[in-house]
C-alpha positions, 0 to 999 in steps of 0.5 A, spaced: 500 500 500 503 506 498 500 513 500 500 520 495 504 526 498 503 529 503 505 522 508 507 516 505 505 509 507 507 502 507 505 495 508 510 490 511 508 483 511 511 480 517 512 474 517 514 473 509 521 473 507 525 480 507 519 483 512 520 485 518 519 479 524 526 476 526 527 469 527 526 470 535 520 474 534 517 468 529 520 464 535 516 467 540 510 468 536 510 460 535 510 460 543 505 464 544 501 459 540 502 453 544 501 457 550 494 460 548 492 453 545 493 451 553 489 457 556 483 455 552 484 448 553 484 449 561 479 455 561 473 450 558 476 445 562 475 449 568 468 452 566 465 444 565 469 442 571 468 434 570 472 429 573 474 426 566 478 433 564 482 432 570 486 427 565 485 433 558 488 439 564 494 434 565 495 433 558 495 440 555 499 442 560 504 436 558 502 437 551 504 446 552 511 444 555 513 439 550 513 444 545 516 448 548 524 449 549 526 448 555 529 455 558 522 458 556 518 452 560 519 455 568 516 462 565 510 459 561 508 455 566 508 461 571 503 464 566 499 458 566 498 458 573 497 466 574 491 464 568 488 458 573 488 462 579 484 467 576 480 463 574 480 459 580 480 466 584 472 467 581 470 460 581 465 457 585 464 450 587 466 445 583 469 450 578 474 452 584 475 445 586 477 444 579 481 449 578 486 447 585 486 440 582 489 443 576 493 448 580 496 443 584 498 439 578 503 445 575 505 445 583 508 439 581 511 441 575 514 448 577 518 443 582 522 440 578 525 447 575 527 448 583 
């Protein structure tokens, strides 16, 4: 896109070759993927508050931290506890209890980066 005098304008695509998104960035973009994919995993998961979705919590989390590198786990992870205990914070009942559940499980995984 180009704009006429008195300003000029310009159209970049990021993620092509030549634009402006550099390695890292894409990189960091392709976490953000896989952490999102796991925030809306536990968000319904936390909302249905079944017993069988403990396993499907337990699973995203595995599933978010094996696609990510590991110097970036213990950060991510955090996040994903902050996001359950928002949700936990405003749940009431099975949801909240749901929500512990979950948080526990990321407990027990942010020990390992002790």
């Amino acid at each position: 896109m180009a704009c006429g005098p008195p300003q000029t304008c310009w159209a970049v695509e990021l993620s092509q070759p030549g634009g402006l998104a550099s390695a890292s960035l894409q990189a960091h973009i392709g976490l953000m993927v896989h952490l999102d994919k796991c925030l809306d995993s536990l968000r319904s998961l936390i909302a249905d508050a079944h017993t069988n979705g403990i396993q499907m919590a337990e699973k995203a989390i595995e599933d978010y931290l094996a696609a990510t590198p590991p110097p970036a786990q213990k950060e991510g992870l955090q996040t994903v506890q902050q996001a359950v205990q928002t949700h936990r914070d405003a749940a009431t009942g099975v949801h909240r209890s749901f929500a512990d559940i979950v948080n526990d499980y990321i407990e027990e995984k942010m020990r390992a980066f002790e």
